[in-house]
Structure formats: structure tokens, C-alpha cells
C-alpha positions as CSV (number, residue, x, y, z in Angstrom):
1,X,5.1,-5.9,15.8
2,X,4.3,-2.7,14.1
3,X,6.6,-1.0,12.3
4,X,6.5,2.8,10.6
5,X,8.7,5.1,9.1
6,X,8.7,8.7,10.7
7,X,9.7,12.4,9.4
8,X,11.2,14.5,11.6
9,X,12.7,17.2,12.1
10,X,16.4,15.3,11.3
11,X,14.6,13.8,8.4
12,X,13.1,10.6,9.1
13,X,13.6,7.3,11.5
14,X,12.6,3.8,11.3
15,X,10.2,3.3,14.3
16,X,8.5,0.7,16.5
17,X,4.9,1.6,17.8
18,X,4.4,-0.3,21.1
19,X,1.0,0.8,22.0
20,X,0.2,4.4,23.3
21,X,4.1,5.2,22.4
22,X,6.8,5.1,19.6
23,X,10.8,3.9,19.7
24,X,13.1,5.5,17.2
25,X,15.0,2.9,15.8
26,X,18.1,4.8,16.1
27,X,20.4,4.7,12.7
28,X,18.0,3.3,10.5
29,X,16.0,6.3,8.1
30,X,13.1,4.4,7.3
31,X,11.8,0.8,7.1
32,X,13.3,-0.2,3.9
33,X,16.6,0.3,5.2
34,X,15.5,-1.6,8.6
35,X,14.4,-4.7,6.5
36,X,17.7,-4.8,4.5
37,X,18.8,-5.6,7.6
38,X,20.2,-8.9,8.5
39,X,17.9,-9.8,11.9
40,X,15.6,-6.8,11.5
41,X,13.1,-8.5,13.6
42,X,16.0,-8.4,16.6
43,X,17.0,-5.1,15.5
44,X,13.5,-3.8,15.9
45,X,12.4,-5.3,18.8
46,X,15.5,-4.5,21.1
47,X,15.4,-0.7,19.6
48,X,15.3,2.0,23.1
49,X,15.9,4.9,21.1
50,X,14.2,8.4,21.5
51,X,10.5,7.6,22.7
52,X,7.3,9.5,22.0
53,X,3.8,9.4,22.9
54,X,1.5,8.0,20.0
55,X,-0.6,10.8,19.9
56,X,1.6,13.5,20.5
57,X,2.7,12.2,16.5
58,X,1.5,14.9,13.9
59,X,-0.2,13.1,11.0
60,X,1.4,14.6,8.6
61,X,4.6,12.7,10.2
62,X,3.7,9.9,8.9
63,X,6.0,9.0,5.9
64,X,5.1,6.4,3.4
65,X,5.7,3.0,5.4
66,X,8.6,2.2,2.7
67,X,9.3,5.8,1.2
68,X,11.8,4.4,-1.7
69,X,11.1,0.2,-2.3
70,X,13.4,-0.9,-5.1
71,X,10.5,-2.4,-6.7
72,X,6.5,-2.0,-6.2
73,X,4.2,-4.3,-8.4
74,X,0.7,-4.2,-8.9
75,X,-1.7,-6.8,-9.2
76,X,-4.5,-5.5,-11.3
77,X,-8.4,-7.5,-11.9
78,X,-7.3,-9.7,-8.3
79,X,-10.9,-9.5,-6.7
80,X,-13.7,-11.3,-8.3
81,X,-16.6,-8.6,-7.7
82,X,-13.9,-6.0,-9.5
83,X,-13.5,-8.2,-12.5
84,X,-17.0,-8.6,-12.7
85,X,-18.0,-4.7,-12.1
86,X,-15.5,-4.1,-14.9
87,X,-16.4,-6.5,-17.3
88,X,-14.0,-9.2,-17.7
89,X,-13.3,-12.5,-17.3
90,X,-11.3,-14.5,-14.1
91,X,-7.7,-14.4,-15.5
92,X,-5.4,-17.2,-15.6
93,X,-1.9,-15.5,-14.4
94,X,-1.9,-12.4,-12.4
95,X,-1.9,-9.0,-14.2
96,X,1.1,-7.1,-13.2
97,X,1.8,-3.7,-13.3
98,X,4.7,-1.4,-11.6
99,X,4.1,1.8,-9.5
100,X,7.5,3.9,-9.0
101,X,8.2,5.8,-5.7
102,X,7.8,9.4,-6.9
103,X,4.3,8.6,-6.4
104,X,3.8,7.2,-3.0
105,X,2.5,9.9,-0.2
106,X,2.4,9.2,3.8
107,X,-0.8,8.4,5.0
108,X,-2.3,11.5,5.9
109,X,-0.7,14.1,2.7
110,X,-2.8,15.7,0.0
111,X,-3.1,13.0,-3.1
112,X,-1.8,15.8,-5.8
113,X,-4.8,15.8,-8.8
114,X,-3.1,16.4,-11.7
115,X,-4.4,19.6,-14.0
116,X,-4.1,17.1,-17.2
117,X,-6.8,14.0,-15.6
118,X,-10.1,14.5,-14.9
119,X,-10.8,10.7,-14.3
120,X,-9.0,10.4,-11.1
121,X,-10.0,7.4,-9.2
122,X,-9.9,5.1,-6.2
123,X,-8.2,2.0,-5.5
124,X,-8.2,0.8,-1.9
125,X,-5.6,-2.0,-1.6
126,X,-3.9,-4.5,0.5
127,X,0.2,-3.9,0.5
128,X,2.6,-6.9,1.1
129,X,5.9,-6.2,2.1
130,X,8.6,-8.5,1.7
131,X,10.9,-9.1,4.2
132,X,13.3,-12.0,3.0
133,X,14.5,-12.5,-0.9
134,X,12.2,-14.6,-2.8
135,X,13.6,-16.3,-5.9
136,X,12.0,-19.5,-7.6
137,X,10.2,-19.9,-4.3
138,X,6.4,-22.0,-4.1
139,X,3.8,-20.9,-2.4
140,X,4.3,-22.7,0.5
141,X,7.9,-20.9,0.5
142,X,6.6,-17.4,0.0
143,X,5.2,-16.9,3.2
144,X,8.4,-17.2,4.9
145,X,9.1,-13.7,2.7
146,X,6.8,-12.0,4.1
147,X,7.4,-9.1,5.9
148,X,3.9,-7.7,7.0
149,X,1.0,-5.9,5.8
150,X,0.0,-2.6,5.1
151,X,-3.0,-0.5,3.6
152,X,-2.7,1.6,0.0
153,X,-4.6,3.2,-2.3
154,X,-3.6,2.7,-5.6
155,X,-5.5,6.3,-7.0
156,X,-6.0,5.8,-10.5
157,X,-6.1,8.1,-13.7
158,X,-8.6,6.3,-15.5
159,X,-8.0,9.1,-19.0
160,X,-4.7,8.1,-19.0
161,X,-4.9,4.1,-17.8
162,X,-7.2,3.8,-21.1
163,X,-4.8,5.5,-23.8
164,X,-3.3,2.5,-24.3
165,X,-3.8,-1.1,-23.6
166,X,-0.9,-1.0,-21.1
167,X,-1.7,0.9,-17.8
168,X,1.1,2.2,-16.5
169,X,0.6,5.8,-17.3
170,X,-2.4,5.7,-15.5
171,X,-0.8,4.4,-12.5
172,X,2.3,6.4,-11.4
173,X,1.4,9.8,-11.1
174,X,3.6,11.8,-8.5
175,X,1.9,12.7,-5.2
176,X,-0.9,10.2,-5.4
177,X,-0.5,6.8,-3.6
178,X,-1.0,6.9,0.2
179,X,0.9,4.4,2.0
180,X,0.9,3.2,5.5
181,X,0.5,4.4,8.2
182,X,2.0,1.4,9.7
183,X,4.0,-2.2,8.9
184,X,2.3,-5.0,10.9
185,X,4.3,-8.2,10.9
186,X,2.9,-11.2,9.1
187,X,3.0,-12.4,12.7
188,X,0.8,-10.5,14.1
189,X,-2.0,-10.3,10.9
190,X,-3.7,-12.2,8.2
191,X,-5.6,-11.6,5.3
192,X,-9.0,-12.0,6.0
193,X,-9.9,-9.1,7.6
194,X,-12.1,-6.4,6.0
195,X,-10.8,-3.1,3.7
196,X,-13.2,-0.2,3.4
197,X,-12.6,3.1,1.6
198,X,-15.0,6.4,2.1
199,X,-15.1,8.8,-0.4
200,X,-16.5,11.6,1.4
201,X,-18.5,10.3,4.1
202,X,-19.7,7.6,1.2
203,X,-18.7,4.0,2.3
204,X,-17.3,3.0,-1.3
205,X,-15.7,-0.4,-1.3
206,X,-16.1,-2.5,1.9
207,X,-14.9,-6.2,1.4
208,X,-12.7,-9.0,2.9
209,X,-9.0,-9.1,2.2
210,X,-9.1,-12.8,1.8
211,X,-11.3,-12.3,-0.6
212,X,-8.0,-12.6,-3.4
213,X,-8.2,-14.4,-6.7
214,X,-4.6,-14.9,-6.4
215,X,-3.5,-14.7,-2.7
216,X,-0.1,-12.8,-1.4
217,X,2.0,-16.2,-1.8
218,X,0.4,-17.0,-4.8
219,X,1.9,-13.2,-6.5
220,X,4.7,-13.9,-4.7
221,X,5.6,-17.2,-6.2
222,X,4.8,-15.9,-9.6
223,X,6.5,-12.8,-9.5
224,X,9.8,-14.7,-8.1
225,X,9.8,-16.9,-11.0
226,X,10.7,-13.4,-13.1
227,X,12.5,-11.6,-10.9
228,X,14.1,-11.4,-7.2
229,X,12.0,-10.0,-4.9
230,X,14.3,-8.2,-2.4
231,X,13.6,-6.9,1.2
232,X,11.3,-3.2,1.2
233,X,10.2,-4.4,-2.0
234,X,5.9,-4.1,-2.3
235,X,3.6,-5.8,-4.0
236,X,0.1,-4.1,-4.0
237,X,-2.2,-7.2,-4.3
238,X,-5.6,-5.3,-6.2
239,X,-8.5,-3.2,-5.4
240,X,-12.4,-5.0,-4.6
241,X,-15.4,-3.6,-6.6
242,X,-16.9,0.1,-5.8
243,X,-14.2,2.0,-8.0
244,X,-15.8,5.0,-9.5
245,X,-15.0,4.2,-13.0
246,X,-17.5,1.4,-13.0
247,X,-20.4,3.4,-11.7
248,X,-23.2,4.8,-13.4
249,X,-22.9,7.7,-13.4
250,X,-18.8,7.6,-12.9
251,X,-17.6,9.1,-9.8
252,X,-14.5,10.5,-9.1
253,X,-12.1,12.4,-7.0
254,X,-12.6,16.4,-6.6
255,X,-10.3,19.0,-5.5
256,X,-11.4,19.2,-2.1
257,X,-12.3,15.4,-2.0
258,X,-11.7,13.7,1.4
259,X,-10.3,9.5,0.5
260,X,-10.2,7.5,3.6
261,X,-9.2,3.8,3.2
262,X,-8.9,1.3,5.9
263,X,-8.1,-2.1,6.7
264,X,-9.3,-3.4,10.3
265,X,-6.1,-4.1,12.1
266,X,-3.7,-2.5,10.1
267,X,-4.4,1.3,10.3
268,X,-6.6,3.8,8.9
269,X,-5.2,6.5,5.8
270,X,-7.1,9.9,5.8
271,X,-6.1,12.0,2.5
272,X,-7.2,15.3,0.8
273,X,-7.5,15.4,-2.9
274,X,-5.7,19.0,-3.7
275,X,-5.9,20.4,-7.4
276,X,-1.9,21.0,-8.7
């Protein structure tokens, strides 16, 4: 099944894509709200509200998949060839990190470059959304949390990542994460599958998504043994080598900047990098 959350002109709906056409999921604003739901898989999939045709959808319609997740975590230094591009060692425990809402974007809005960064960098990512609450749970519990799967970019000050040994400053600016377009259930899609990101017409990272030093139950197992992870909650699982920081020269993005990520079976994000 996949899943989105859609603005419109009554502010936005939950929705089930079936196809060439879209279901409002009538009552439910978004998909955060749908998986707080108890039987949001029922709720979903016997939805008939309003119906549109999938391309009759303006891009810009597209809302971030889970506008407002009570948590989103980060998993930095999760791909081997990224650890290895940016000099480091495999790590032992996962490297965590939160992102905040204010900065997450639908997947086809301007990513807002910041007047005060001028290191402003790419991070295509796999996004896990949980689905069930996860506490104390092994890895071979986790899966049953699982939601589905969507694609991300975490975009990346790399000035302000660096001020500090702590990244989080770097990580949450407003305006800058796409997210989406679409939910799929775990279902229905795997990691394996591979995640590309174009920086204007340059193919920049291209690798599998199985390809995880620590894998989606593996973060969530860990993570659970600090915290509950609650249904809309994401977890952002870590960007493959190809980041512009780590080239030589460094590349970054540019007002005008075109950032396209995509993960086969799960969608395809196309942003504008806009000067604020």
C-alpha cells in the first residue's frame, strides 16, 4: 500500500494512491495522524473518500509524508563507502542525531539556502517510518514496527555541522529536508533496492539501500532501548558516499541548484535550491 499526505485547498488529507488515482482518507489530516490510529492498515485500505486522478496532483501538493513526527532521528556514518570517503573508522553503536519538523519540505518545494551557510550539502537517505510502538524490542521484534519506507534528503550545512563536535546545528535548518512523496508499506518494499541523487544533471550518489552498516531493525532496536518509538515517528537511516563535502574540489548546493533523489520503488523527490 502507498500512503501520502496531501495539501489542499481545506488544508491537507491523509491519502491512499491506488495506481493512476488517489483516495482521501476522509478525517485523517496527514499520515501521522492515520498511523496513530488503532487498525490504520483497515482504516487505509477500506478509505472511498473524495478520488482524484494521479496526475491531475500538482507537485507542489505533495506535503512532507509525515509533516509533524513526534520524533525524527538520524543515523549518521551508516554506509561503509561514506565512512570511508570521510575518513573514519566503522563505528561500534550507531551515531544518532535528531532532525526537528520545522525543517522538513514536501517533495517537490524549494530547499530554503540559508544567507548565513555557504557549505550546504546533500544527503540522500532511506526514511523508516514506524508504525507500531517499539520499546526494549530485538531486532527480530523491530520489524513488526515498521510502518514503511520513504525517501529523504537529509541537506546538510557542513559550516555549521563542523562548529562543534556535535552536529545538530548543521542538521535542522528550516525549509531544507524533502520528504516523501510517498509511504510504501513494509509490505510491499525492502531494503535492497538502489538510492540515487542528481545534483544537476550529475548522478551524485547511486548505491544499494541494503547496503546499511546498521540495518532499520538494527536502529530500531537500539534506539528503543533509550526511548519509545511511537507511531509517525522517523528514523532517517544515513546517506552512501558522493556528498560534496568529501570531494575535491567540494561541491555544493547553489541558488538555482536542481537536488533530485530517488529510491527505485519508493518515489522520486525533485527540489530547487532557492537563496533566502
Amino acid at each position: 500500500m502507498k500512503l501520502a499526505t496531501l495539501r489542499t485547498t481545506n488544508g491537507t488529507v491523509a491519502v491512499r494512491i491506488d495506481g493512476d488515482t488517489v483516495v482521501e482518507i476522509t478525517g485523517v489530516p496527514d499520515v501521522g495522524a492515520l498511523l496513530a490510529q488503532a487498525g490504520w492498515r483497515d482504516v487505509a485500505e477500506s478509505a472511498a473518500g473524495t478520488t482524484y486522478a494521479l496526475d491531475s496532483i500538482e507537485p507542489k501538493q505533495w506535503a512532507p509524508v509525515v509533516p509533524k513526527p513526534g520524533k525524527m532521528l538520524c543515523a549518521g556514518l551508516n554506509y561503509r563507502n561514506h565512512i570511508l570517503e570521510m575518513g573514519r573508522e566503522l563505528p561500534e553503536y550507531p551515531t544518532l542525531f535528531a532532525k526537528y519538523p520545522e525543517a522538513l519540505i514536501g517533495a517537490f518545494d524549494d530547499i530554503e539556502l540559508p544567507a548565513v551557510s555557504d557549505q550546504v550539502d546533500w544527503e540522500g537517505e532511506l526514511a523508516v517510518i514506524i508504525g507500531a510502538p517499539a520499546r526494549r524490542v530485538s531486532e527480530e521484534e523491530a520489524s513488526a514496527s515498521i510502518a514503511g519506507y520513504a525517501v529523504l534528503n537529509d541537506v546538510t550545512m557542513r559550516d555549521y555541522q563542523y562548529r562543534t563536535l556535535q552536529w545538530l546545528q548543521g542538521k535542522t535548518f528550516e525549509n531544507t529536508t524533502p520528504f516523501g512523496p510517498f509511504l510504501v508499506t513494509a509490505d510491499e518494499w525492502t531494503p535492497g533496492p538502489v538510492m540515487r541523487t542528481v545534483v544537476d544533471g550529475d548522478i551524485v550518489q547511486e548505491t544499494s539501500t541494503g547496503d546499511l552498516v546498521f540495518t532499520s531493525e538494527k536502529l530500531i532496536s537500539y534506539i528503543s532501548d533509550i526511548l519509545t518509538l511511537n507511531p509517525g515517528d522517523v528514523i532517517a537511516t544515513g546517506t552512501p558516499g558522493g556528498v560534496g563535502h568529501a570531494r575535491k574540489p567540494a561541491r555544493y548546493l547553489q541558488d538555482g541548484s536542481t537536488l533530485v533523489t530517488e529510491i527505485e520503488g519508493l518515489g522520486s523527490q525533485s527540489n530547487r535550491a532557492k537563496t533566502v
